[in-house]
Residue, then its C-alpha position, 0 to 999 in steps of 0.5 A: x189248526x192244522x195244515x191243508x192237506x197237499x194233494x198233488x203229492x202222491x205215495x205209491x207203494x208197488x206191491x206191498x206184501x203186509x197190509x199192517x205196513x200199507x195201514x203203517x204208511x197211511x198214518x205217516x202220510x197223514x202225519x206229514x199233512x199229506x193225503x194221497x196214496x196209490x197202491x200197486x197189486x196191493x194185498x187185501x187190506x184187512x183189520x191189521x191195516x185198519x189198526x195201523x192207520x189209526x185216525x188215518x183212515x181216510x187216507x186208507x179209504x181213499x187210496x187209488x188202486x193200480x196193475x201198475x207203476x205205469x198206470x199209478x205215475x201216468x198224471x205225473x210231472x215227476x217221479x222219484x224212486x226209492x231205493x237202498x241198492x246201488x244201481x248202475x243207471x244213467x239217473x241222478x241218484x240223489x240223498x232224500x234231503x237234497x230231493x226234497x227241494x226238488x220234488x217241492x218245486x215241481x209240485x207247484x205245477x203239477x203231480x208228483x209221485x213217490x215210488x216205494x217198492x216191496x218189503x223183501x225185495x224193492x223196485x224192479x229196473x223197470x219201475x225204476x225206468x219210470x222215475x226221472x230220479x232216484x232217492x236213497x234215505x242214508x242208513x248205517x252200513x250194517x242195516x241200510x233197508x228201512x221198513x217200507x213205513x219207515x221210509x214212507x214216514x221219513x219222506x213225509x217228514x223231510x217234505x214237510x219239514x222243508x216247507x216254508x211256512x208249512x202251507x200248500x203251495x199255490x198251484x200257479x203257471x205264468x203264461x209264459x211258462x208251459x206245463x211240464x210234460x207228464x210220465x204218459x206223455x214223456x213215454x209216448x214221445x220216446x214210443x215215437x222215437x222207437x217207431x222212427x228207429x225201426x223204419x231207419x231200420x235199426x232193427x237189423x243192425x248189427x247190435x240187437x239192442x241198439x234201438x233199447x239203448x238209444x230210446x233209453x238214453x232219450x228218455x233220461x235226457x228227457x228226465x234231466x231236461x223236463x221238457x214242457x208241453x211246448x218243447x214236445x210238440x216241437x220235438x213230435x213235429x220234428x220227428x213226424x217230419x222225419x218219418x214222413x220224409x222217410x215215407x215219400x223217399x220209400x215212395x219214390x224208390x217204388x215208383x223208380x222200381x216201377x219205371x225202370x221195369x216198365x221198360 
């Protein structure tokens, strides 16, 4: 009998460029006991990727499509990138046997979803900005790209190795433990952030790209920590304080402007 499929492991292939490939993906999905893939501007899927996804077609049919990697990863608890160049990045990047623990436990509370980027040139900086992490698959010095299916096969293949007892996880949370915070939601946290920066007024500070740098070191530090829920109402609250202190400190000024010329 074969194993239940996982369906809060999700493949997201981000602008595919050969349909054979996506089809390709989807038998190596489907091999791996897996059964969730998201495309990214995907081409249009014509009879080469019917006869790739041979007895995976279900896989293909189902497939959710996106504008973009926001969109594909905003139900994500974690995202992983990956990629075959080096990157100077504030991230962990990490060999895709070491990942797998990792991406394993988080599915256990909620979606996970793994980036894959074009045949020809990869993931852009700013799809990676969307993964906490990012993955390489090792590969001899003279060759070290794989095909986009190749990669996709090999990810399914460790996950699936890895597993125990080669069944899906039971999806439980003790009360005690929050839900990690989805893709969406860690994005709308560093977005107040940058609001709070820009009434301090860091706009007109002599570096024009200080607010970029502080909102993107929040965010890896958010990817390191994995916030819960819990944790981001206490971090919204403080920051809504703050703001609103700012707010009524503006008001006073105002209001001593007004006095002052009343006189």
């Amino acid at each position: 009998m074969p194993p239940p499929p996982r369906p809060r492991i999700s493949f997201v292939l981000v602008e595919p460029r050969q349909p054979g490939n996506v089809g390709a993906a989807c038998r190596a999905i489907k091999n791996g006991g897996f059964d969730s893939l998201r495309l990214v501007n995907p081409p249009e899927l014509d009879g080469e990727a019917r006869k790739m996804a041979w007895k995976s077609l279900d896989v293909l049919r189902s497939a959710k499509r996106f504008d973009s990697v926001d969109a594909a990863v905003e139900d994500a608890v974690l995202v992983a990138a990956f990629t075959a160049r080096p990157r100077r990045d504030l991230r962990d990047v990490v060999l895709l046997e070491d990942a797998v623990p990792r991406l394993l436990e988080a599915e256990r509370t909620g979606r996970v979803c793994l980036l894959f980027g074009r045949e020809d040139r990869g993931l852009t900086k700013s799809e990676t900005d969307a993964a906490q992490f990012l993955v390489n698959i090792p590969a001899a010095r003279e060759r070290q790209v794989y095909n986009l299916s190749q990669a996709v096969l090999l990810a399914a293949y460790q996950l699936r190795a890895a597993s125990t007892d080669h069944e899906a996880p039971s999806f439980t949370t003790t009360p005690d433990e929050a839900p990690p915070l989805t893709a969406a939601e860690r994005r709308h946290l560093v977005d107040h952030l940058r609001d709070l920066l820009v009434e301090l007024d860091y706009e007109n500070h002599p570096d024009p790209g200080l607010i970029d740098r502080i909102t993107t070191r929040m965010a890896r530090l958010l990817d390191r920590a994995e916030p819960t829920r819990s944790d981001q109402a206490m971090l919204m609250g403080v920051l809504r304080r703050v703001r609103g202190s700012k707010g009524e400190q503006g008001r006073a000024g105002e209001s001593r402007g007004e006095q002052g010329r009343a006189r």
